[in-house]
N, C-alpha and C positions, 0 to 999 in steps of 0.2 A: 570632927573637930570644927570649931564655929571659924567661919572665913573673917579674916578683919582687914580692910584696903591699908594699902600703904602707901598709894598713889598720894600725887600732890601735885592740887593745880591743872595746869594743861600736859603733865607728863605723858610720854609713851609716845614711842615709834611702833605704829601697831601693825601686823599682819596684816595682808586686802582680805585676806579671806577668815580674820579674826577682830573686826573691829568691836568696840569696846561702845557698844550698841546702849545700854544699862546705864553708862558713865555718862554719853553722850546727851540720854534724854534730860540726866539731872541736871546737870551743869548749864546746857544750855536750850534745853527744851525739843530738840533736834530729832527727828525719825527720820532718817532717808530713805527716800521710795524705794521699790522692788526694781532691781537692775542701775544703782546709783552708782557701789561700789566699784560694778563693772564697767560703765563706765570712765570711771578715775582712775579707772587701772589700766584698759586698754587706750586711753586718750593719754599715758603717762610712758614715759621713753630713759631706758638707762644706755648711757653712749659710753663706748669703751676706753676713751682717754680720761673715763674717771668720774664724770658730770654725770646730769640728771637733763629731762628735756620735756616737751610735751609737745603734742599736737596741737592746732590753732586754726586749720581750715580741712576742709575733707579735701583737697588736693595734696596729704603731704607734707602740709609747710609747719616746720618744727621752730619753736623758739628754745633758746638758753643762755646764758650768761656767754658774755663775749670771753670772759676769763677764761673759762671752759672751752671757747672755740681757739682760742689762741695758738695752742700744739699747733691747729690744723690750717691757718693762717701764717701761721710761720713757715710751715710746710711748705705752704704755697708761693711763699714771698721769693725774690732775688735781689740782686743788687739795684735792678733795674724797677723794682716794686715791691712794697714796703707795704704788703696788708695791715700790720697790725699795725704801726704808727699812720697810714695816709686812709683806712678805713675800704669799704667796697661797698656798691650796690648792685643788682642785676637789673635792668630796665626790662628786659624779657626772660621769658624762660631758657631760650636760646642763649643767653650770656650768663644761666647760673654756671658756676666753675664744681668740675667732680672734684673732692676732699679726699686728699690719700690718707690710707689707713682707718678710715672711722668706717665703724660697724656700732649702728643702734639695735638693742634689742628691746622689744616689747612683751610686757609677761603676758602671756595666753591661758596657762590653765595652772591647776597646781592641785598636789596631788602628794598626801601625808603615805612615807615611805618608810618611819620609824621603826615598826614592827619587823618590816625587811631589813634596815641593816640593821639594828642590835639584834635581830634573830641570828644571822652569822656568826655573832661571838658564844663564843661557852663560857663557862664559870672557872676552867682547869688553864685556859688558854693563858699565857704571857702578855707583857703590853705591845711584843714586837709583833705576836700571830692575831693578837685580836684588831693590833690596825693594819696586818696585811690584808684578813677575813674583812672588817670593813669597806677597805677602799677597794678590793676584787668585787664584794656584792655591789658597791654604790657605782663601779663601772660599768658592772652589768645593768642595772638600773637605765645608765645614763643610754646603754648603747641600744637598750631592748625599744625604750623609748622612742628615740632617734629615728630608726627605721621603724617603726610603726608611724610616727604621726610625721617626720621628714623637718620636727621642730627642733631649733637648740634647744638642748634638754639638759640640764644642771641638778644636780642636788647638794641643796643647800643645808650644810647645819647649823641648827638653832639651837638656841640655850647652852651655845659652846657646848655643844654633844648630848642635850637632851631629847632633841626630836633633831628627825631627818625630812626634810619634804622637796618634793622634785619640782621643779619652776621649766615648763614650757614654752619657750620663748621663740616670736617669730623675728626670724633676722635680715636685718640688710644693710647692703653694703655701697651701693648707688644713692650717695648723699651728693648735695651740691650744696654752696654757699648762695645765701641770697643778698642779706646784708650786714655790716658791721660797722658801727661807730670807728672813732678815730682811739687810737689807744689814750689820747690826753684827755677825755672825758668818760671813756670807758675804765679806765684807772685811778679815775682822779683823784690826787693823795696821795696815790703809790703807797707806798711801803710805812708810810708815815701814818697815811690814815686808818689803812686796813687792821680790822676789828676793832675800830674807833667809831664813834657817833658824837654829833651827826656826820653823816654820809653825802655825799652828793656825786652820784657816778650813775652811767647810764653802763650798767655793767649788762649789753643786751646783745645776740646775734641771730641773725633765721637762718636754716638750713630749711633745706628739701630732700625727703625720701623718696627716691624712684624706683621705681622697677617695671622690666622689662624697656629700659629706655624712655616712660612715661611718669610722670609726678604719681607716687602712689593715692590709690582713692581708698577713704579710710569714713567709716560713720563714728569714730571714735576721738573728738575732740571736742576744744571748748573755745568759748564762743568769748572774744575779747570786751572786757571793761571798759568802759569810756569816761567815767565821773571818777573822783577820788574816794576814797574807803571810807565809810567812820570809825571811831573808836569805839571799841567793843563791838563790833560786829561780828559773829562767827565767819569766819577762815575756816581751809584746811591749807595741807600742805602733802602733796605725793610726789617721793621723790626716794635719792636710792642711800641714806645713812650713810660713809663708812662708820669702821671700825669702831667699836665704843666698849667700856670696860666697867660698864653696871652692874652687871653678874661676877664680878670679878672678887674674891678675897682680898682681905687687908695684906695678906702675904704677896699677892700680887702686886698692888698697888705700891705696896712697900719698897718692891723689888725697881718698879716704874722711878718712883722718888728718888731711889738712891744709887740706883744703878742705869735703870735702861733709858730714862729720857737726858738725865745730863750724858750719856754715852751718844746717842743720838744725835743731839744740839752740838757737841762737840765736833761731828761730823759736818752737821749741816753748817758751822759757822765759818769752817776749813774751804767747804765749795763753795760759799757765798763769796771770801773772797780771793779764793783762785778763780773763779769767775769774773769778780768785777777788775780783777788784772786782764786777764786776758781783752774786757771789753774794753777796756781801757785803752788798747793799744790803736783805734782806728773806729771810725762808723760803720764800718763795714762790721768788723770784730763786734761791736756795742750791740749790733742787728740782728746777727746771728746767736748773742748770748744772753736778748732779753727776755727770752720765752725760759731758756732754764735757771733765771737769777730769777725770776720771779717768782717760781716752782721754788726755790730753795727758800727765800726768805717767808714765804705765807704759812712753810711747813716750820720755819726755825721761830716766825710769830706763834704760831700754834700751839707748837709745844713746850716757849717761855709761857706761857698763858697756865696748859695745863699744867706744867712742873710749881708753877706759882700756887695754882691750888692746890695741890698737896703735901707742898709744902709749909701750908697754915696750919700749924696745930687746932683750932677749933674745928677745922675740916674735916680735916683726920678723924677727928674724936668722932664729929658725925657717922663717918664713914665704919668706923668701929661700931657706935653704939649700933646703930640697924645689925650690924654681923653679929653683934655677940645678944642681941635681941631673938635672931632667927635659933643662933648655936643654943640658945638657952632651950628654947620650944622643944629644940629636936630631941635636946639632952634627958627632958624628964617627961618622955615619952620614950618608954623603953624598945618600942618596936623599930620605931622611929629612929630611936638613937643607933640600934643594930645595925639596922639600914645605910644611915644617912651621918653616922657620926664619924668616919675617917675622912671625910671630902675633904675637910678645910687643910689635913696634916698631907693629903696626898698632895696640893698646890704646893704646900712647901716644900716640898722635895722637888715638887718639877721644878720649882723657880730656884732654886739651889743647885739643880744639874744647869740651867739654862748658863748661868755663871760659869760654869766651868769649860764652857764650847761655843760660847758668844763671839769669840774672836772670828774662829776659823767659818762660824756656821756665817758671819757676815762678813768678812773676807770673801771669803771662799765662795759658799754655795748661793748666798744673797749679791753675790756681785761687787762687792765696796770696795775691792781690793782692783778693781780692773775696771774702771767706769769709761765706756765707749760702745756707742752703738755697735761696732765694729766686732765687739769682743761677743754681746748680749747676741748678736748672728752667729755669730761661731757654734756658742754654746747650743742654741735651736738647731741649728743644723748635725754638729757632732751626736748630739741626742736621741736627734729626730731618726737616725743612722742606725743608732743601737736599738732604743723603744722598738722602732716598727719592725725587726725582728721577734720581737715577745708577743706572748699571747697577748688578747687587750685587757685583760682582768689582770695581767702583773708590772702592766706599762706604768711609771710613772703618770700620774693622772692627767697634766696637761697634754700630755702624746695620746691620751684616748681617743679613738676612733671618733664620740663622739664631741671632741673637740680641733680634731686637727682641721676643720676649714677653717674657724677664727685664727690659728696658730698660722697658718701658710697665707692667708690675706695678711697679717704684720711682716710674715718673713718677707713676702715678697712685695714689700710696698716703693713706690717711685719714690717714697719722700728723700727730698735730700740729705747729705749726708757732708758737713766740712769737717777734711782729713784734719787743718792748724787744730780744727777746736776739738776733734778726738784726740789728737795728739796730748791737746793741753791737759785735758780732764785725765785724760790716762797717765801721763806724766804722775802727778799727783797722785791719782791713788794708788800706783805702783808706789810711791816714797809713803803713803801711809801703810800699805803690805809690811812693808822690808821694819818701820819703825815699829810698828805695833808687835811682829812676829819675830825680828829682828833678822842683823844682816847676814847673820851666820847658820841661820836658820835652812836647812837643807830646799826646802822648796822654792823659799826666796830666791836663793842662788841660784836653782835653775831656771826660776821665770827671769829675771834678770840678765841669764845667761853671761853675765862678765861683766855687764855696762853699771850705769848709772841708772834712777828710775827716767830721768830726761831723756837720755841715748837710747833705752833699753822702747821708751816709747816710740820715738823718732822712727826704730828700726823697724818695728813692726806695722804702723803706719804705713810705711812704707814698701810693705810686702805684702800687702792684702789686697785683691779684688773685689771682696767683699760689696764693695759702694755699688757696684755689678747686678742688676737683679740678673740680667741672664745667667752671670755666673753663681748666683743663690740656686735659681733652678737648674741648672747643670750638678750641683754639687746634692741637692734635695733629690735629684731625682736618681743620682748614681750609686745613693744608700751607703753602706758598710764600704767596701772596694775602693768606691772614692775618695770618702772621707780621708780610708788611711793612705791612701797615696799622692792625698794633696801636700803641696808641699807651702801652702796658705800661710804665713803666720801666726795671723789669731785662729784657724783651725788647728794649728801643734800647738798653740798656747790652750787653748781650751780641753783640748785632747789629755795635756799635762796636766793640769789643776785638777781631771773631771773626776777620778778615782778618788779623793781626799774630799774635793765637794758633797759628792754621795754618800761619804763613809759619813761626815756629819752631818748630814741629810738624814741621814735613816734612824741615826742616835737622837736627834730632836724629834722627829715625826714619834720614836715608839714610847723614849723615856722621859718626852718634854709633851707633844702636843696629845701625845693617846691617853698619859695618866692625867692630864686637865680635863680633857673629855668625860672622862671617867667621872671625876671629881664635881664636874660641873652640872652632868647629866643627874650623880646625885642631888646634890643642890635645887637642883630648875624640879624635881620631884620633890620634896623637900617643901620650897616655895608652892607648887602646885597644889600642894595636900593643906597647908596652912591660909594661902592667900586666893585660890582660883582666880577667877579670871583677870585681877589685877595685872598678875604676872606676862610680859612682854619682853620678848627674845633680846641679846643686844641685836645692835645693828650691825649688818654682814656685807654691806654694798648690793642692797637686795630690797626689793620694791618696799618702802611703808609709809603709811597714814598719819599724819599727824593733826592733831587742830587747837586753836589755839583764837587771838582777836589781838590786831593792832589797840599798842597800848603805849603810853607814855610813861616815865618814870623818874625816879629823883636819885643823884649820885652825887655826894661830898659836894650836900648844900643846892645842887643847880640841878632845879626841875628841867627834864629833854622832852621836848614835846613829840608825840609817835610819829609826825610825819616833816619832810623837809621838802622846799617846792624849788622851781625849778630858778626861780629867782634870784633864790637864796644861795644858788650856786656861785655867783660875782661878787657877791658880799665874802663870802667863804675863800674866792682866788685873792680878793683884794686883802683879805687881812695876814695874806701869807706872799703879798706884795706882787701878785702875779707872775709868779716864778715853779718852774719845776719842783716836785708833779701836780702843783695846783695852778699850770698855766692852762687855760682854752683853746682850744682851738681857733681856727680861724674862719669854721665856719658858723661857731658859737656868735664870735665877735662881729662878725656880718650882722646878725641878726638881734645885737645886744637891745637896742631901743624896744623892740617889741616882745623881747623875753625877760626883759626888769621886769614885768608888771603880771609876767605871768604864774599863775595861781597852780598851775596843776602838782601833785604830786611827783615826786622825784623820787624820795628813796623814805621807806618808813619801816619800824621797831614793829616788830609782834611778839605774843608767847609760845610759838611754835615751837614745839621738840625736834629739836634738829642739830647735823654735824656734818664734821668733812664728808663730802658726797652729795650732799643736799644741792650743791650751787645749780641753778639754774633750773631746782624743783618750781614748778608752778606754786602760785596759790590764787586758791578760787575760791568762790564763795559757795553758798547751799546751790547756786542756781546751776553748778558748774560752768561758771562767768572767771576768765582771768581774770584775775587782778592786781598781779603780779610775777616777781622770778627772786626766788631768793637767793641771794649771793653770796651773804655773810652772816655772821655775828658777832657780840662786841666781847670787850674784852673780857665782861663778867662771864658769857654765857660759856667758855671753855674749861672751865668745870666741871660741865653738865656730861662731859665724858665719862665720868667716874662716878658721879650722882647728880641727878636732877634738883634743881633750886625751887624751889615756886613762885612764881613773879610776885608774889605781893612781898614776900621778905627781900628776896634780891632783882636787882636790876640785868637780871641776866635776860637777853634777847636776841631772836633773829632777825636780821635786816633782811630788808628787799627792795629793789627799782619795781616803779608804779607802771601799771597798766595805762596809766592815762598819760602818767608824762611821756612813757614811751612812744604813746600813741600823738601827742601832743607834736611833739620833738620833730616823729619822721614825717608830720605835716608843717611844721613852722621853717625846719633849719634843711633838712634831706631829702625833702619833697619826691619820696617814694609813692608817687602817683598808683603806680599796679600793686606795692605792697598793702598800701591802705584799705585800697578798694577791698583787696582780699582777707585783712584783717575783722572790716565793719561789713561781708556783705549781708 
């Protein structure tokens, strides 16, 4: 059957080891050398609190969006210092600070394992024993790996369960801060302006990888930018996607529309302002609760964004015709259709069962019903208790063998822990538990135990050591025995929920996520047989390629030009009267006289294919030259979750802070002496 592209524009998050080589020559004339790939892959960094990263000198030194670093800055902060609002530098290496909790990984090899896990299932098998048989072989997989090459070893699946491939990754854990903008220019806009343009934020931070106690040495980086981009120039962009739902049925999306993102937003608009209460009450309180009011409103922008698009009827209609384009193909293709023609009825049924267990499965087993650090320890350690009794092929997968060091580095992390603000957050979603399931509800009442959701949190706060790492490692290390004879709080509170959690754990994994698999595995074969190489996995939070060229565009009448300078940044506070969050800093304003007139890039539009996950992907050019970190995108490009646009119809784009302004910045305003040097040598 004759292949016909259905790409459009700069589409596609593509595979390191499937790049779209063919596409690339036509569009932009491009062959890249023998050994390019690798390195944009090895010089490319995905960091566990979420972001993307890259290499920038063979000593080590990583950059990424400050946004991204912020977790880990807040971490570090106290009452007595205020990283993310007063900023950091290291003058030596001796004054980089270690980051608790973050582990970067870098993909190393990869290795198509398809064959192996859908050879596990039979044709007789149920959907509960074909995703036991899966997830035992992809264990084995991960663990055979493991102890053969001593790398983290993951398998990844693609095309929402059309292929399997194993991702080699080398890890580490000995990060250190080097520097950070001030949050009032690293944010600039805040909430107002995020996924807005133009931009003007220095959204930028450097880490250092070490190991063995020394800056690690790496030949796998890229070499910084010093001039501004032009327009149309070939770009890429490497970096780690989340989530995306291009592969996805109208049934799905449908379900997204009408049920799962206003259910969501609902949520996220509940802790945005029991949040801004709580900050409310003190600077202290404000300081502690600006890292997860930030987190909550970028995801609650997000997802007004996506719910907007699909909620357009022309969109929709897009989004159908392509589907019932494909359905047609398959349909009067009789072998084909035998094949490949129940996919789209089997989504409907999962997303029809998801409706009926949506409550409890995110109550319950997702955590919403019980939001606290405090609680999220319990449940790893009660767990951890049970799992490592099991063989490792019937463990729940994150207790796999070959996962339990990244799992025991979060358990056992120094970062801080404030009892008021667990309390607060707990309070609250205990009262969204009791209202959503109701108060008369048997298990309510006993997480409750008598009180109030307020008292009921108070109490247990109250009774947990948890905040303890020695007592983490005492309790980790005492297995099954301990567990049950602690007499912990949130361990009998998580002890209680854990049977009911799993029971709809296991209803979703067999009769929600194995018959999508099923369904989608059809599908992605389907597209294979009709489209070849076109076709590009969604995105999984998992290394890909993108490219694309800073570009300019026109939105209700007013041409946006592709890039904004640094200049332009006081023109931008002054017309919002220089006031929070478009007030400067103070070290901006030292140096106002000789940064009015400056030219360099700040923050500029491209057509990258990109989404949540991306923040703090490099982009570089053919030379493997930064030339940027991308941070965001505006408000057209989050659509592009569901279907991609093609810049010349829509204004959909990703933003980024420039190589040069950055570079500009920490020699005009930060006068990071050793950084620079180490940047341009």
């Amino acid at each position: 059957m004759a292949e016909q592209s259905i790409l459009r524009g700069d589409e596609g998050m593509w595979l390191p080891n499937a790049l779209p080589l063919k596409r690339l020559k036509e569009l932009y004339g491009f062959e890249p050398k023998p050994g390019w790939a690798e390195r944009v892959q090895k010089a490319s960094v995905r960091m566990n609190n979420g972001g993307s990263a890259s290499f920038v000198s063979p000593q080590g030194l990583l950059v990424t969006n400050h946004h991204v670093a912020e977790s880990i800055l807040g971490d570090l902060s106290s009452p007595q210092k205020d990283y993310i609002a007063d900023g950091f530098y290291a003058e030596s290496l001796e004054k980089e600070i270690k980051a608790p909790q973050l582990e970067v990984n870098i993909l190393w090899e990869i290795e198509d394992v398809t064959e192996r896990v859908l050879g596990a299932v039979t044709p007789e098998m149920s959907t509960d024993e074909s995703k036991e048989a899966k997830k035992a072989e992809i264990v084995r997989i991960e663990k055979e790996s493991f102890e053969a090459t001593r790398l983290r070893s993951d398998v990844v699946t693609l095309y929402q369960g059309g292929q399997y491939h194993l991702y080699r990754y080398r890890k580490y854990t000995d990060i250190r801060l080097v520097f950070a903008p001030e949050h009032d220019i690293a944010n600039f806009g805040g909430d107002f302006d995020n996924y807005e343009y133009p931009r003007y934020s220095l959204d930028v931070a450097f880490f250092r990888v070490y190991e063995n106690e020394k800056p690690l040495e790496t030949e796998y980086f890229f070499k910084w930018a010093t001039e501004n981009s032009k327009e149309k120039d070939l770009q890429f962009v490497s970096g780690h996607p989340g989530h995306t739902d291009r592969l996805s049925t109208s049934a799905r999306i449908k379900y997204l529309r009408d049920f799962g993102l206003p259910y969501q937003l609902n949520l996220l608009r509940r802790q945005e302002i029991s949040l801004q209460q709580y900050a409310g009450r003190s600077a202290e309180n404000e300081r502690r609760a600006q890292r997860p009011i930030h987190s909550v409103q970028n995801q609650r922008k997000r997802l007004v964004g996506q719910l907007a698009a699909i909620e357009d009827p022309d969109f929709m209609a897009a989004i159908l015709e392509r589907e019932e384009e494909l359905r047609n193909r398959v349909s009067v293709d009789p072998e084909m259709k035998a094949r490949y023609g129940d996919a789209w009825a089997m989504v409907e049924k999962a997303e029809a069962k998801v409706l009926t267990i949506r409550n409890e499965l995110n109550l319950l087993e997702n955590g919403l019903g019980f939001l606290s650090r405090y609680f999220g320890i319990a449940r790893t350690l009660v767990r951890l208790a049970d799992e490592n009794e099991k063989p490792n092929s019937e463990r729940l997968r994150e207790y796999a063998e070959a996962s339990l060091d990244s799992l025991l580095e979060k358990l056992f992390s120094p970062a801080p822990i404030y009892s008021d603000l667990e309390e607060h957050t707990l309070a609250d979603s205990l009262a969204l538990l009791a209202e959503t399931l109701g108060f008369e509800n048997i298990l309510v009442k006993q997480v409750l135990a008598g009180k109030s959701p307020v008292g009921r949190a108070q109490k247990l706060v109250s009774g947990t050591k948890l905040g303890d790492v020695e007592e983490r490692k005492r309790l980790a290390a005492g297995g099954k025995k301990v567990i049950a004879e602690s007499n912990d709080h949130f361990i009998l509170l998580a002890r209680l929920i854990d049977d009911g959690a799993r029971a709809v754990r296991k209803i979703f994994e067999s009769e929600v996520e194995e018959v999508r698999e099923r369904a989608y595995a059809k599908i992605a074969e389907a597209k294979f047989a009709l489209y070849g190489e076109d076709i590009y996995p969604d995105a999984t939070f998992t290394l890909r390629f993108a490219f694309g060229m800073p570009l300019g565009y026109a939105d209700g009448g007013i041409d946006f030009p592709y890039q904004t300078t640094i200049s332009g940044t006081f023109a931008h506070a002054e017309k919002h009267n220089n006031e929070k969050p478009w007030q400067l800093p103070k070290s901006w304003l030292e140096h106002k006289e000789e940064l009015l007139s400056d030219t360099k890039c700040l923050n500029f539009v491209t057509t990258h294919d990109s989404h949540g996950g991306n923040s703090g992907s490099p982009v570089i050019d053919k030379d493997l030259r930064i030339v940027g970190l991308l941070f965001d995108g505006n408000l057209q490009s989050l659509g592009n979750t569901f279907v991609y646009i093609k810049h010349a119809v829509d204004p959909s784009r990703s933003v980024s802070v420039h190589a040069a302004g950055i570079l500009d910045l920490l020699k005009r305003v930060y006068k990071t002496e050793r950084l620079i040097r180490e940047l341009t040598a």
